[in-house]
N, C-alpha and C positions, 0 to 999 in steps of 0.2 A: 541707137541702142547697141550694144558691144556685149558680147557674154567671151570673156578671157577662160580658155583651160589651160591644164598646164601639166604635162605628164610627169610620171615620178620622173624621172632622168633629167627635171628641172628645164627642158626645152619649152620654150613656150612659141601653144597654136592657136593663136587669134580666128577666133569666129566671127565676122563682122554681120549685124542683121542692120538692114537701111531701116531706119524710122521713119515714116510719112508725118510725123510731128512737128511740127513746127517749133525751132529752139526759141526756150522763155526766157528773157533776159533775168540773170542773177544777180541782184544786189551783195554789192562786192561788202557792204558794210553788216552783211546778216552773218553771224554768229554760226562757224562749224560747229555740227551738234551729231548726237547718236539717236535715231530715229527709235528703234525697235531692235529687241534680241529675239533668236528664236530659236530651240535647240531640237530638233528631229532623232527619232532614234534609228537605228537601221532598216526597221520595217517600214519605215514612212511614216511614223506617229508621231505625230507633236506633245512632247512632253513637259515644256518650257516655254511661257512668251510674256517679254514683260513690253511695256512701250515708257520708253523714255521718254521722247520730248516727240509727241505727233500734234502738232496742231493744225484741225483741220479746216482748209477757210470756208469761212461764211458769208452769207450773202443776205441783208435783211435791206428790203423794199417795202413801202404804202404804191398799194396799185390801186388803180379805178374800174370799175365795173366797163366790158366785160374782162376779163383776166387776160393779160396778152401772151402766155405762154399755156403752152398745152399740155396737159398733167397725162399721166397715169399710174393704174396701181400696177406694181413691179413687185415680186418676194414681199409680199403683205406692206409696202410701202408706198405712198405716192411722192411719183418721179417723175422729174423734167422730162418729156417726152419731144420736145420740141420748141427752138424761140430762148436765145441765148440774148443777155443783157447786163449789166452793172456786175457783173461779175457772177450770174448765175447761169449754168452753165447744161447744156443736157444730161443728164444722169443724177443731177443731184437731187436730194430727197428733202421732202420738205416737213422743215424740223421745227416749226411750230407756227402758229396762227396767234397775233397781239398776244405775242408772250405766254402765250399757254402752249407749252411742250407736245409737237405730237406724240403717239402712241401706233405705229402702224399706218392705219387706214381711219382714226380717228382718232381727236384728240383729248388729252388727261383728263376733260369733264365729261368724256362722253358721248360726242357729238363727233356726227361724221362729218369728214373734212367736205367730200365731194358736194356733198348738200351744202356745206356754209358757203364752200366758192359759187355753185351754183345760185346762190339768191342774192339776186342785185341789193335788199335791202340790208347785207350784210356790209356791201363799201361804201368808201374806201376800207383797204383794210391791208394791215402789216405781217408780211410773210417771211418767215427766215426761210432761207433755205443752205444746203451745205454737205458736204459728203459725211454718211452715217456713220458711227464707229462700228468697227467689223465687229460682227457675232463669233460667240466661241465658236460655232459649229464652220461659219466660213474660214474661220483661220486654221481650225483641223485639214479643210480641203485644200488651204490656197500650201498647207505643211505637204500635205499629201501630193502634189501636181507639183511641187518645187522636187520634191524626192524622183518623182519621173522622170522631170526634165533632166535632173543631175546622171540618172542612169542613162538618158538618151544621149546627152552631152559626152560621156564614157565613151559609147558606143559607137558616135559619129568621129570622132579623132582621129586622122591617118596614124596617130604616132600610140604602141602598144601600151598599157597600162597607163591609160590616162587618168589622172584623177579627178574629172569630171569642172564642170562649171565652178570659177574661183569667182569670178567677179560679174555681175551684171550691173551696165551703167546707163543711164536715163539723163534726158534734161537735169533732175531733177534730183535724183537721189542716187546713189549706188549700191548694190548686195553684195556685201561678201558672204562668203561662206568657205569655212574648213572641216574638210572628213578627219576624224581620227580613226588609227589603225582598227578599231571596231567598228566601223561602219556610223560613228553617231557622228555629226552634222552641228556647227555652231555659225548659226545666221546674223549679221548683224547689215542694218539697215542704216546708211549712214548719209549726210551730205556729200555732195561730190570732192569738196575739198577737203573733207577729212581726212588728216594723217594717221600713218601708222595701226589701220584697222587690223592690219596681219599681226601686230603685236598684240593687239585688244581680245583677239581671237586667240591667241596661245593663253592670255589672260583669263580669260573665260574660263578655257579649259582646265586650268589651274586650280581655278575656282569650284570647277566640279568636282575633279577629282578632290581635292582638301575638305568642302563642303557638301556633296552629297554622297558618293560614293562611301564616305570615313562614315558617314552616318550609317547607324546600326538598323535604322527602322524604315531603311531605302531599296527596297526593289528596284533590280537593274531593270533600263529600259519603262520603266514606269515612268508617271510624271512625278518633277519636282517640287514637293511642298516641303519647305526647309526654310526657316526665315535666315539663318546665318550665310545660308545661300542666298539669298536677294539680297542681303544688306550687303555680302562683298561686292557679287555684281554690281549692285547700282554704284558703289564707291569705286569700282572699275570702271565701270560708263562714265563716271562723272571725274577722273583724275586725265582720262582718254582727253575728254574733250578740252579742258581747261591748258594740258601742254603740247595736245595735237604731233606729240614726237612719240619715239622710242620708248621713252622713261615713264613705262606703264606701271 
């Protein structure tokens, strides 16, 4: 993992954090794409999150009585607790039972999960499992703990007036992120070989200002509900990815 800052005076200071991760090999023939935007306001509020293109894998197995992987309930979901396999993995939650959707801790008809795994005369039987899509409420906090780290990131920099955390890189994905002179924050989530994210990001910004800010019936700092505002974004997200250059 790498979290890059970079002070106004354009010097750049490399933060290195070692991952204990293990690198996933990339297929060189998957398609640069823009994961998610996300636009924070100066207080740490998330006022803005659309997801472009998240697909999130899954994992559907027929298993045999007894169940070979160990469940628990986790934040009102049951989750791999242990016993990784065909691609499912600890932590994933399980997203439905032969094709009927879970619901939490029970599924869409009613019926609790833990008691159907429990009775042998329920198998064989087909489990999807798979990482949950994030709740509004988690992605207010995961907005809220990115605003921290940005001000901790500040604060750690030998060199004065840093502008905080620009880029954090993963296996798997990259954050960018740019402050504008008022404190708002514009997040974009992207594959590692995406180009020109720092133009996508003045793009954005462009976007605000022309589409929400011009709007009459927008409180600064509040969230944006504006559809002429999504529709440019997405047609920003989506001109980004298809010339992956400058010519945003």
């Amino acid at each position: 993992m790498l979290l890059e800052t970079t002070p106004i005076n354009k010097k750049h200071i490399p933060i290195k954090l070692i991952s204990r991760l293990h690198p996933q090999q990339i297929n060189k023939d998957k398609k640069m794409t823009i994961y998610s935007v996300y636009v924070i306001n100066k207080a740490g509020g998330l006022i803005y999150q659309y997801d472009h293109n998240n697909n999130r894998p899954e994992a559907e197995k027929t298993f045999s009585y007894p169940l070979e992987l160990k469940l628990k309930v986790f934040d009102e979901k049951i989750v791999v607790a242990f016993g990784e396999r065909d691609g499912i993995k600890v932590g994933h939650s399980l997203l439905s039972i032969n094709g009927i959707p879970a619901e939490g801790k029970i599924l869409q008809d009613g019926r609790d999960i833990l008691e159907i795994l429990d009775n042998e005369e329920n198998f064989p039987i087909n489990i999807k499992f798979g990482r949950p899509k994030l709740t509004t409420n988690e992605r207010i906090m995961l907005a809220s703990m990115f605003h921290s780290l940005f001000a901790i990131g500040s604060q750690l920099s030998p060199e004065q007036r840093s502008s905080g955390i620009e880029v954090m890189e993963t296996d798997t994905f990259k954050l960018h992120c740019m402050q504008t002179m008022t404190g708002l924050k514009f997040i974009v989530m992207a594959d590692p070989r995406q180009a020109a994210v720092d133009v996508l990001l003045r793009k954005l910004y462009e976007v605000y200002a022309d589409f929400a800010l011009k709007n009459p019936f927008y409180s600064l700092d509040m969230p944006i509900r504006c559809d002429l505002f999504d529709t440019n974004l997405q047609s920003s997200i989506e001109q980004a990815e298809k010339l992956g250059i400058s010519n945003v």
